[in-house]
C-alpha positions in Angstrom: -2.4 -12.6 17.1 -4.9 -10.2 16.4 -7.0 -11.6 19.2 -4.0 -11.3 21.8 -3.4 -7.6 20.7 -6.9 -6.5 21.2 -6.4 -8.2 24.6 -3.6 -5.9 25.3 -4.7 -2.9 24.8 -8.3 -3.7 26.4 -6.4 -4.1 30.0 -3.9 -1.0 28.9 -8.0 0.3 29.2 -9.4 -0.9 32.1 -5.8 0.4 33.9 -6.4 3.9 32.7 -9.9 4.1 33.8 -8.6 2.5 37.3 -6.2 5.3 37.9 -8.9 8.0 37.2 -11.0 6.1 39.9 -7.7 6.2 42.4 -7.9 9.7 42.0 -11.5 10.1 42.8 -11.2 8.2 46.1 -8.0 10.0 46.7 -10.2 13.5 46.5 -12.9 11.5 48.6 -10.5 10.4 51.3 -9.0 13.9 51.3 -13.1 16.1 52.0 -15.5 13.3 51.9 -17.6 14.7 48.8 -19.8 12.4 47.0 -20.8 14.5 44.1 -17.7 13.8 42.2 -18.2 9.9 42.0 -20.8 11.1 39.4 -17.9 11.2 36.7 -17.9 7.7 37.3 -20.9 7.9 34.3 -17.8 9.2 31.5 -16.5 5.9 32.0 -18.2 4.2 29.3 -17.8 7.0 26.0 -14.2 7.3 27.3 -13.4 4.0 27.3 -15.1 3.9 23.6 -12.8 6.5 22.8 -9.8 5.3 23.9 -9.8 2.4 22.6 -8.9 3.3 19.6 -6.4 4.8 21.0 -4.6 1.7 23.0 -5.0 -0.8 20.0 -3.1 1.8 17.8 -0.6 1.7 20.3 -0.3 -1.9 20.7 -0.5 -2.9 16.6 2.4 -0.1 16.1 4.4 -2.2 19.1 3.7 -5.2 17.0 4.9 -3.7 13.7 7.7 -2.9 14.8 9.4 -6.0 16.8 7.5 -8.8 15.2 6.9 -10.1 11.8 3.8 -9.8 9.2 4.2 -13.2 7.3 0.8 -14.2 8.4 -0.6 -11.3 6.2 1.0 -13.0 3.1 -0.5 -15.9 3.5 -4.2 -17.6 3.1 -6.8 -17.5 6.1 -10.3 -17.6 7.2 -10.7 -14.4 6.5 -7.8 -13.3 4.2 -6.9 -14.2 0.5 -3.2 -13.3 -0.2 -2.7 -15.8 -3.1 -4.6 -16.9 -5.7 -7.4 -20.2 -6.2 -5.0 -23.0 -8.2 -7.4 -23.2 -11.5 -6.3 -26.5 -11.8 -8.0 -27.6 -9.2 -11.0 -27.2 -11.0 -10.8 -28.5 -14.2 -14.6 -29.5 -14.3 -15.8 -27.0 -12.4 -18.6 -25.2 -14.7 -18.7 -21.6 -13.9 -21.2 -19.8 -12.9 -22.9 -16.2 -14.5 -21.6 -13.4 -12.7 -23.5 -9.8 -12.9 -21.9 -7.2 -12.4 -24.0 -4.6 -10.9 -22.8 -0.6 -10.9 -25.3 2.0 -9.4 -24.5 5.4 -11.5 -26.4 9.0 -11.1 -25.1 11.8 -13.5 -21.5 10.9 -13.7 -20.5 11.5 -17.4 -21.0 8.8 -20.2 -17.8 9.6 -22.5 -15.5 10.4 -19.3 -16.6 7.9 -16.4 -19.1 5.2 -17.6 -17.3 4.3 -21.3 -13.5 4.2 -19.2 -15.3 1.7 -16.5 -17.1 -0.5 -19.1 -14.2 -0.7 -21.3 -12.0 -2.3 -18.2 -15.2 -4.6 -17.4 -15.9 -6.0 -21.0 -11.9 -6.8 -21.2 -12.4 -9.0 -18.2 -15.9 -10.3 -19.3 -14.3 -11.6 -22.5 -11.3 -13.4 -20.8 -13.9 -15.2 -18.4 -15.9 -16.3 -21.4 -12.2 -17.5 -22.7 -12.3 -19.7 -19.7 -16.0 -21.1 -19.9 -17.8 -18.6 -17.8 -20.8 -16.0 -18.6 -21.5 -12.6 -17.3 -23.5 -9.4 -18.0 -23.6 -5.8 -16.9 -26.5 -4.3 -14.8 -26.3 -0.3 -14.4 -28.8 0.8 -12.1 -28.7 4.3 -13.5 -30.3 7.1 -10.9 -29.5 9.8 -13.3 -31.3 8.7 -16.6 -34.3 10.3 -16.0 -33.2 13.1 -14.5 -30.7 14.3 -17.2 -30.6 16.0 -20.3 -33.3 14.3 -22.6 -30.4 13.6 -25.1 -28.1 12.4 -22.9 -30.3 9.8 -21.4 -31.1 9.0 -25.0 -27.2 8.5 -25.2 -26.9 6.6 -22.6 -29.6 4.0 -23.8 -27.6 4.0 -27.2 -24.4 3.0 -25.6 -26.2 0.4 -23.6 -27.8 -1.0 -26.0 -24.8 -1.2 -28.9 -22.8 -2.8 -25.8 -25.1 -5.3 -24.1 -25.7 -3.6 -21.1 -28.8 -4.0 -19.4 -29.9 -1.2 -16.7 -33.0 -0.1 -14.6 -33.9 3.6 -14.3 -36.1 5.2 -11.1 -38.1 8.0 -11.4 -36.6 11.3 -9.9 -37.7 12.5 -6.1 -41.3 14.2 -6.1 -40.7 18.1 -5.7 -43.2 19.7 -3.1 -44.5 22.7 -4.0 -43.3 25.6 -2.6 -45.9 27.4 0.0 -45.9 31.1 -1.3 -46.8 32.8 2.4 -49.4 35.4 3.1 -49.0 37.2 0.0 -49.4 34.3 -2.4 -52.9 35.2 -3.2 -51.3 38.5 -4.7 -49.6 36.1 -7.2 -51.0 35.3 -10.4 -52.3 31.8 -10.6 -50.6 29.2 -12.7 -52.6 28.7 -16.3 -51.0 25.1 -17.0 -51.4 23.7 -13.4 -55.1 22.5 -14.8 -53.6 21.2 -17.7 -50.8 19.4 -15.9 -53.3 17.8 -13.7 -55.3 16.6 -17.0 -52.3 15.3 -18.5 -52.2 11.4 -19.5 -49.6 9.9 -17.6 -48.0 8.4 -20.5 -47.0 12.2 -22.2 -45.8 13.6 -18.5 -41.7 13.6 -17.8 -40.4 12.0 -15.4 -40.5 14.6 -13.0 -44.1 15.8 -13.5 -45.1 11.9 -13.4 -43.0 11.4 -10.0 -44.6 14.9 -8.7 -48.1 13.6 -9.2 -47.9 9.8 -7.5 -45.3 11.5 -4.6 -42.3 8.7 -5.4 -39.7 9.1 -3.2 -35.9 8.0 -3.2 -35.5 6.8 0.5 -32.5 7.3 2.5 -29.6 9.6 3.4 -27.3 8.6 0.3 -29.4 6.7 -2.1 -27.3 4.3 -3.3 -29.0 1.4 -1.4 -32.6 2.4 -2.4 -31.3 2.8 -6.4 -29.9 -1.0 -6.2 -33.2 -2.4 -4.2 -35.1 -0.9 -6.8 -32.9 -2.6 -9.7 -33.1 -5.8 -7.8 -36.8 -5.9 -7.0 -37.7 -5.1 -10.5 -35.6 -8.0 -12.0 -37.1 -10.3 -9.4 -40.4 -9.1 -10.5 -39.2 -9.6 -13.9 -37.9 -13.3 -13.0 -41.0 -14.0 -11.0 -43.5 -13.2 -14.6 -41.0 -15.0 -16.5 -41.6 -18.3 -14.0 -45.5 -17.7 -14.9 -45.4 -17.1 -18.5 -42.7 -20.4 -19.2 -45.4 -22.5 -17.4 -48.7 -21.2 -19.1 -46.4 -21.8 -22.6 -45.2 -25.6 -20.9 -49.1 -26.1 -20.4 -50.1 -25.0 -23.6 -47.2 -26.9 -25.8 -48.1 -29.9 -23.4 -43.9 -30.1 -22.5 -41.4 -29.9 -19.7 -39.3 -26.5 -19.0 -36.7 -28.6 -20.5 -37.9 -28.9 -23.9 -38.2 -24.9 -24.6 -35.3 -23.7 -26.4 -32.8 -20.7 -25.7 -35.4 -19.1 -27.9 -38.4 -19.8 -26.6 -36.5 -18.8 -23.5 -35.4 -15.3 -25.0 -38.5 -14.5 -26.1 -40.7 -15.2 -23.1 -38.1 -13.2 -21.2 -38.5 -10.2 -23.4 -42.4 -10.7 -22.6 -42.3 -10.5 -19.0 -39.8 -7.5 -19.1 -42.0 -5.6 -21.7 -45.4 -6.9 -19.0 -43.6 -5.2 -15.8 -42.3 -1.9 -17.6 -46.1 -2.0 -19.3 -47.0 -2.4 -15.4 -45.3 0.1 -14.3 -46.9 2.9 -16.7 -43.4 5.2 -17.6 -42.0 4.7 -14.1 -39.3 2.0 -14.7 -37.2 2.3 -17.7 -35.2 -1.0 -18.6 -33.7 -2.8 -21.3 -31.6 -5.7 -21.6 -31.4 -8.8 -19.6 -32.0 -7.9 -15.8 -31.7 -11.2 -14.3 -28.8 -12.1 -11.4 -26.8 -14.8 -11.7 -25.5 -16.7 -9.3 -22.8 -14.4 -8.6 -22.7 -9.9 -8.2 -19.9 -8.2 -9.0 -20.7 -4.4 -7.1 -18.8 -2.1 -8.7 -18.5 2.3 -8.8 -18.7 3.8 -12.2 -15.3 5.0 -11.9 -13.7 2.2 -11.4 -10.8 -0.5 -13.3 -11.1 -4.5 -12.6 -8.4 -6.6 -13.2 -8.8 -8.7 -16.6 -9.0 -12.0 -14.6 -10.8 -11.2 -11.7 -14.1 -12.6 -12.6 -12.5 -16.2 -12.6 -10.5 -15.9 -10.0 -13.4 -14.3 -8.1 -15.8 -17.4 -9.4 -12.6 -19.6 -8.2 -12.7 -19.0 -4.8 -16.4 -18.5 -4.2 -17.1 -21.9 -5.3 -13.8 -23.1 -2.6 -15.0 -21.7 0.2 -19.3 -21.8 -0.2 -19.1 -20.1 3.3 -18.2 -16.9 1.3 -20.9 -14.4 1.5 -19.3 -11.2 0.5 -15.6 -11.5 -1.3 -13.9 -7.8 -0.3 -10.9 -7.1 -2.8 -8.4 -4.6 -1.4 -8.5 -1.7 -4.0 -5.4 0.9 -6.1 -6.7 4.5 -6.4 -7.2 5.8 -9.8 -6.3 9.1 -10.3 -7.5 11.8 -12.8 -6.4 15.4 -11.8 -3.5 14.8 -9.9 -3.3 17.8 -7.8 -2.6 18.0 -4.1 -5.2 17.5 -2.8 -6.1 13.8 -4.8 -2.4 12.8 -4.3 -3.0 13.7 -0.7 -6.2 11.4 -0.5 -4.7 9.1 -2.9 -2.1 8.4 -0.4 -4.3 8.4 2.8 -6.6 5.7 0.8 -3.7 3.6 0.1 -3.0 4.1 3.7 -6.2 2.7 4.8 -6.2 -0.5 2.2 -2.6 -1.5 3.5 -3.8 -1.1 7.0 -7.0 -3.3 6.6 -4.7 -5.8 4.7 -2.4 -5.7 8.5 -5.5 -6.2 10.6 -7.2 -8.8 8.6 -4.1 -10.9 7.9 -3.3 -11.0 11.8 -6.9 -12.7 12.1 -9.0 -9.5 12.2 -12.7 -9.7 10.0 -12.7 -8.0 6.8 -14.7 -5.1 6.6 -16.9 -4.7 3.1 -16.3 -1.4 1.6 -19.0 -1.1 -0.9 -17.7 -2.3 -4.3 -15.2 -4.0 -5.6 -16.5 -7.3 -4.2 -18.2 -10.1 -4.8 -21.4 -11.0 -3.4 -23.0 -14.6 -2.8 -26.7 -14.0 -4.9 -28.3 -16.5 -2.6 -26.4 -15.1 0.6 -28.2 -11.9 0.0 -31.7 -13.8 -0.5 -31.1 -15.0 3.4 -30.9 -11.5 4.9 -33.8 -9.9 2.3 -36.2 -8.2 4.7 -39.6 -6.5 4.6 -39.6 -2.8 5.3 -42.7 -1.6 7.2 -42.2 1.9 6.1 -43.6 1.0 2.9 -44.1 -2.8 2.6 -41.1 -3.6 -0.3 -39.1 -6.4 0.5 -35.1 -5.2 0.5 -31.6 -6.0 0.7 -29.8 -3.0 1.3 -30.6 -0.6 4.5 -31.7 2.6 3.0 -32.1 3.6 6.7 -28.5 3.8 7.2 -26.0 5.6 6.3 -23.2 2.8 5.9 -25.7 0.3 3.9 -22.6 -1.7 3.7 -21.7 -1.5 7.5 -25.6 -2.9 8.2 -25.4 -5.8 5.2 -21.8 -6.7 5.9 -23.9 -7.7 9.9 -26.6 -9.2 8.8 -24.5 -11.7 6.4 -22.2 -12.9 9.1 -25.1 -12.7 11.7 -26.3 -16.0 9.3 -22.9 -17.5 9.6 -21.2 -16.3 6.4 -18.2 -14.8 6.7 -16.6 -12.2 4.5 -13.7 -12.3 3.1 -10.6 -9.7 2.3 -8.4 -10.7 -1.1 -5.3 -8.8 -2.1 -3.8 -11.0 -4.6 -4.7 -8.5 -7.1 -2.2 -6.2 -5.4 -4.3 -3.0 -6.4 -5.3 -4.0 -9.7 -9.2 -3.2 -8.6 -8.9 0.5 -8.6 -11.1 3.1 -7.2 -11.6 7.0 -7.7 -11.2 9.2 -5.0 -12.2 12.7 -3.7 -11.3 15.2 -6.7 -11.6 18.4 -4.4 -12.4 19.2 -0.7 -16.0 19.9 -1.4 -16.8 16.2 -1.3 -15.8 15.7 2.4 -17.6 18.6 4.7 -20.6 16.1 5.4 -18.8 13.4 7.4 -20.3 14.0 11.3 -17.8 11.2 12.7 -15.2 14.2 13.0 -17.2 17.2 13.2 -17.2 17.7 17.1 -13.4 18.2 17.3 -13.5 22.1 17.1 -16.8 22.3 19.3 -15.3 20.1 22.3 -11.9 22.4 21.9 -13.7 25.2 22.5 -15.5 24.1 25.5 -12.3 22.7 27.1 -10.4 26.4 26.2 -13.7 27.7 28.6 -12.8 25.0 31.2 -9.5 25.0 31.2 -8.6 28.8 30.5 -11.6 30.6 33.5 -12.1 27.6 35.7 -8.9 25.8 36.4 -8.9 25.8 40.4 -12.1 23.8 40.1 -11.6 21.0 38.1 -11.5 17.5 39.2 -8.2 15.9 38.8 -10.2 13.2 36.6 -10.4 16.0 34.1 -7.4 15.4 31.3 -7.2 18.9 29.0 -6.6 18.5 25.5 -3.2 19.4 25.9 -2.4 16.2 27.0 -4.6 14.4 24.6 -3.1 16.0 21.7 0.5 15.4 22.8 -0.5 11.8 22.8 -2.3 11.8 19.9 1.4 13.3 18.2 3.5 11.2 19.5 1.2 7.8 18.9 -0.3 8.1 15.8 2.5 11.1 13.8 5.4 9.6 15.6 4.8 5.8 16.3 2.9 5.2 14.2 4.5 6.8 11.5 8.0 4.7 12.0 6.1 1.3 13.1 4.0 1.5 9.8 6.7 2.3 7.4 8.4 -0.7 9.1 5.0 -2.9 8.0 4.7 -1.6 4.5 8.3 -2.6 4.3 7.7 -6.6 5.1 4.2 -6.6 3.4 7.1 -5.8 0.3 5.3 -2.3 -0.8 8.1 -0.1 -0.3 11.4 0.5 1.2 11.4 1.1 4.5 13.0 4.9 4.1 11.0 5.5 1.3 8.0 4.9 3.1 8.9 6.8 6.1 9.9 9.7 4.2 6.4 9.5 2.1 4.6 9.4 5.3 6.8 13.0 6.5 6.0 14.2 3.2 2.3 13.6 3.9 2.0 14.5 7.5 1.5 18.4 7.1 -1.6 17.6 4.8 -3.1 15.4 7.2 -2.9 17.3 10.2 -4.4 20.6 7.6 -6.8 18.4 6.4 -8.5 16.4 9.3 -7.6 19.5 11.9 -9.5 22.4 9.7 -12.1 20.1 8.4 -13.9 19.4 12.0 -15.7 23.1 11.3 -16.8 22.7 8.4 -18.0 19.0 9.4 -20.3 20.5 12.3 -23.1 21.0 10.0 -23.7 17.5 9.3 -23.5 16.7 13.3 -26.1 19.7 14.0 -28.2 18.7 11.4 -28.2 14.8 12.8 -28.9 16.5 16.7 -31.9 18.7 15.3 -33.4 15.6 13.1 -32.7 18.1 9.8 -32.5 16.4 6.8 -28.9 16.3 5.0 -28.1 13.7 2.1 -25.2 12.8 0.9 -24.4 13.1 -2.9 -22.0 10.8 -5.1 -18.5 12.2 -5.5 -16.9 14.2 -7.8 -15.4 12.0 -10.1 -14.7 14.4 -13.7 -12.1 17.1 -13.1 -14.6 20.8 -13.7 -13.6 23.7 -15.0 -10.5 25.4 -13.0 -8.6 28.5 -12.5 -7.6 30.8 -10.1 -10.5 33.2 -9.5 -13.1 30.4 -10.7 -11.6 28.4 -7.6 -11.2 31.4 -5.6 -15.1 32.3 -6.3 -16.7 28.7 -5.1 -14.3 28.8 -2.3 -15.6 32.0 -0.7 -19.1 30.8 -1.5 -18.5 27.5 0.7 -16.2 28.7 3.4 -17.1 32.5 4.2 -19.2 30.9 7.6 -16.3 29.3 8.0 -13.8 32.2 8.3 -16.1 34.3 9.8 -16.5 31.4 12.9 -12.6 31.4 13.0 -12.3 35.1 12.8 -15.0 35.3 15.7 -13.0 32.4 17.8 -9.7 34.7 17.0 -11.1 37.7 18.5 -12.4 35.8 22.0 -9.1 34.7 22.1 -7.3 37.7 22.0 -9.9 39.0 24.1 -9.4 36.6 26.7 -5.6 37.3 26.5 -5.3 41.0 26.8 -9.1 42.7 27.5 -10.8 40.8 29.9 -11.2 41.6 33.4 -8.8 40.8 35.9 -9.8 36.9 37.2 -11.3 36.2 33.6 -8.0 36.4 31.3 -6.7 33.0 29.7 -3.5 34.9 29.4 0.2 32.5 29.1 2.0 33.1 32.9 4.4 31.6 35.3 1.4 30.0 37.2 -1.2 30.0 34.8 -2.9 27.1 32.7 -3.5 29.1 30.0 -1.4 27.6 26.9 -2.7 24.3 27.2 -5.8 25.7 26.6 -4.7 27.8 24.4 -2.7 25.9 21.7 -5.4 23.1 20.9 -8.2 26.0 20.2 -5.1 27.7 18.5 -4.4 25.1 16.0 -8.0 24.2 14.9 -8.6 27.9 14.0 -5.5 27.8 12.3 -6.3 24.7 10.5 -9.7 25.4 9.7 -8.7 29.1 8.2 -6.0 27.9 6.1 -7.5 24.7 4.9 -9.1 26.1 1.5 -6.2 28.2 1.0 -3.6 25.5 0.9 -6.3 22.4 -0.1 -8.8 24.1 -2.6 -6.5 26.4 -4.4 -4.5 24.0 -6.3 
């Protein structure tokens, strides 16, 4: 079915573009120019763009008139019920790790909650046969507090949890201009330079051998790091069990669990000696034949290791095993119960797509991942010569590996038998969503069409569609259609009433439309920064409500949005300029004749959303 949809709306396409070419050879029929055949190039991004569009269109058709009973079944690539365990009676289960990359999230109010729902489920698969172990790759250890880190290892090690720690990023120093030499020169920069290596912190040690922590959003390079160092570990271990085989004159066979424990705790304590201080570790490192990726702040379902080992040893094809995800909420104010509900939004829409024969998208945790699947697709960077797993080059790492898996011929997989019981946290406050680009040229492009539109409407081509248009679709499709059609799917997927629904999705629409109109502004940054090759990285989430209050909030809020106002402010004043002071032949002023609103009310609405979206979103 899905197949046939996205069929549909790829001719609903090709028809649109063919109309905008009728109306170029009209024009061309009508005064014989040439010059405007070279819109002929927008072909391509538009039909990019509106693609989108048409399948929206066409799935919210389907929602409504036909059934979803396909989306409660079992697929290729969807798991709606759950492995039969007695099937496999005899089936010896395998050791699952469950990997979770941290940085400075807090022990007592994110880490202990998420290992608290992981050892409840660790215990019930040992219940059924199975083994598993916790590795943290922990980004903030040695960057932290001295004795927080030194609580951290304390948990970790009362608990059985084995982790890997990085050094911090390498901090240039700062070039002090002309004047420097006025400056008087540092007295312990000698003595840093003289220091052993072995009595430097972290940061002075990563400072003096330049380590860097590649990529945009370092989660990918903290978990190759974790990964290469256990395989480095695994790889001495392999060395030192056959030096000890040689010596005792016996087979790997005949050393006990032991002899196994304490070669193991050799070759961990001969790579962190080989590493001098820059790798902290403890605990066992190795990956079994299974990873369970997880976020810090997150709660797994009690059985979901052995269902998860279930169905990965049914289908071997299984390279990455998606489970849709609940949101778990901590602050509850408007804005999380706004994202809260958009999430769940998005998880019951990939569950519609997939179950009508789409391919599951990987998210980034809450899945499992085939240990030997990832050895296939394990790659040498040049950059720097380390052999990898995750893409530190992009910014979806789980985008490039979810490729690179099926590109093998794995498949992955979407499960929802769990029916939310994986749950994830979520945005706590506004802050933690200016930096995504794929928005942020909404407000820029509405500006240049109020230019085009507004002073120049005599000499556009008819090709030319104004936003006015474009957003009256975009209402009626998505806020209108779509609105109805996917209160009509959650009904038959059995997640809510029909009218419930619907009314939670009009209870919802004024955020939206606030949040994704007035964030293109502040968005901009990252898409300038990206066009100018200017660094920006992305940092983990806020997942621990902060301190709050009125003029506290009020305070950060004029700190992050003042450029913001001031740019709306500015776009306020053209406006009105435009409307009631410019001279005569440059007004974009409302009339009997004129073309003014429609370029008017797009602009009109951004600046309005963008103004008022810390008022109503931040100030909670």
């Amino acid at each position: 079915m899905h197949a046939f949809k996205i069929s549909v709306a790829i001719m609903l396409v090709i028809v649109t573009q063919s109309l905008g070419v009728i109306k170029l050879l009209n024009e061309y029929y009508w005064d014989g120019g040439w010059a405007r055949f070279g819109l002929l190039a927008t072909i391509p991004p538009l039909t990019l763009f509106s693609l989108f569009f048409f399948i929206v269109l066409v799935t919210s058709i389907f929602q409504l008139l036909l059934p979803v009973s396909a989306c409660l079944k079992n697929s290729r690539f969807h798991s709606a019920i759950k492995p039969n365990p007695k099937r496999h009676r005899d089936y010896e289960l395998p050791h699952i790790t469950i990997q979770m990359p941290v940085y400075k999230e807090g022990l007592k109010g994110v880490i202990v909650p998420t290992m608290i729902s992981v050892m409840a489920a660790i215990e019930y698969y040992e219940q059924q046969g199975g083994t598993a172990s916790v590795f943290i790759n922990d980004d903030g250890m040695q960057i932290i507090q001295h004795d927080l880190a030194e609580a951290r290892k304390a948990y970790h090690r009362e608990n059985g949890i084995s982790y890997t720690a990085r050094l911090p990023n390498c901090k240039a120093p700062k070039k002090g201009g002309f004047l420097s030499w006025f400056k008087k020169s540092d007295k312990n920069a000698g003595n840093n330079a003289e220091k052993d290596e072995s009595e430097m912190s972290p940061q002075e040690l990563s400072n003096k051998i330049g380590f860097l922590r590649k990529g945009k959003f370092k989660k990918a390079s903290n978990m190759n790091y974790g990964l290469s160092f256990s395989n480095r570990v695994e790889d001495e271990l392999v060395r030192l069990t056959q030096i000890e085989c040689r010596q005792r004159e016996c087979s790997e066979d005949d050393l006990t669990v032991g002899d196994d424990n304490l070669l193991y705790q050799q070759a961990l304590a001969n790579m962190l000696a080989e590493d001098n201080g820059r790798t902290w570790a403890e605990g066992d490192i190795r990956i079994g034949e299974l990873i369970l990726i997880i976020d810090c702040d997150t709660r797994v379902p009690v059985d979901s290791l052995y269902y998860g080992a279930l169905e990965m040893h049914e289908s071997p094809e299984i390279a990455i095993l998606q489970h849709g995800s609940g949101v778990m909420q901590v602050v509850h104010n408007t804005f999380e119960n706004g994202i809260t509900y958009f999430t769940n939004v998005v998880y019951t829409a990939i569950k519609y797509g997939v179950g009508s024969g789409d391919v599951s998208p990987f998210v980034g945790h809450n899945a499992f991942l085939r240990w030997k699947a990832m050895q296939d697709i394990a790659f040498v960077d040049p950059s720097d010569g380390q052999e990898k797993w995750w893409s530190d080059a992009h910014v979806s790492e789980d985008f490039d590996i979810s490729l690179r898996v099926q590109m093998t011929g794995s498949i992955v997989r979407l499960a929802t038998y769990h029916n939310g019981g994986f749950k994830e946290g979520v945005s706590l406050t506004l802050y933690d969503e200016l930096t995504h680009y794929a928005i942020a040229s909404g407000l820029a492009l509405t500006v240049a069409n109020y230019i085009i539109i507004g002073l120049f409407p005599d000499k556009l081509d008819h090709l030319y569609m104004p936003s006015w248009g474009i957003c009256l679709s975009l209402v009626v499709v998505f806020n209108g259609l779509g609105s109805v059609a996917f209160s009509m799917a959650r009904h038959q997927l059995k997640e809510e009433v029909f009218w419930r629904a619907f009314l939670q999705s009009m209870k919802w629409l004024p955020f939206l439309v606030i949040y994704f109109g007035g964030i293109s502004l502040n968005c901009a940054k990252a898409l300038l920064c990206h066009a100018f090759s200017i660094n920006i990285e992305w940092a983990s989430t806020a997942k621990e409500p902060e301190p709050s209050g009125f003029f506290i909030g009020l305070d950060k809020m004029t700190e992050s949005f003042k450029y913001t106002w001031i740019i709306c402010i500015v776009l306020s004043v053209m406006m009105i300029y435009f409307a009631v002071g410019a001279p005569w032949g440059y007004t974009i002023t409302p009339g009997p004749h004129s073309t003014a609103v429609v370029a008017i009310v797009p602009l009109a609405i951004q600046v309005y959303s963008a103004f008022f979206l810390p008022l109503t979103l931040v100030l909670n």
